[in-house]
C-alpha positions, 0 to 999 in steps of 0.5 A: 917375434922377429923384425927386419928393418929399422930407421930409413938409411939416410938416418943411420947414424945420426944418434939424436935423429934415431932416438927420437924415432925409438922413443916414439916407438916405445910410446906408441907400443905402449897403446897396442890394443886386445883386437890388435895385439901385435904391436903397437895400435893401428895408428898413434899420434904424436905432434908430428909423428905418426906410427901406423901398424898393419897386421895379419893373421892371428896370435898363433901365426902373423905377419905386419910391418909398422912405419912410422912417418915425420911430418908425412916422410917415412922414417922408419920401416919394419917388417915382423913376424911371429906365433907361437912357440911350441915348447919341444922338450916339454909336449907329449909326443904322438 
């Protein structure tokens, strides 16, 4: 998988600001569910956090971008990428 993106820029570098936001991250990652195995869930919750998580395509080829919002103003946006990976050395070949 590949991302691109992150904490808004009127954050980077405010240390205590980004690791509030990252260890949210990692507890809404924590909810990801069998139909929407991506990331995270749709939508997780926390006190006045909320991560949403949009995706489209299937295990084998999909694109999404996650945001997570702090009392409703976006603080962080990411966009992602990812599939399957065709191991080259070891597959027959035609």
């Amino acid at each position: 998988m590949s991302y691109t993106g992150g904490v808004i820029p009127e954050l980077i570098g405010n240390v205590s600001e980004a690791k509030r936001i990252f260890s949210f991250l990692k507890q809404a990652l924590l909810h990801t569910t069998p139909d929407h195995p991506f990331r995270g869930p749709q939508e997780y919750c926390c006190s006045n956090l909320v991560y949403q998580c949009g995706a489209e395509g299937n295990i084998a080829h999909f694109t999404g971008k996650e945001i997570i919002f702090d009392n409703s103003r976006v603080v962080f946006i990411q966009d992602f990428i990812g599939g399957n990976i065709v191991d080259k050395l070891h597959t027959s070949k035609p």
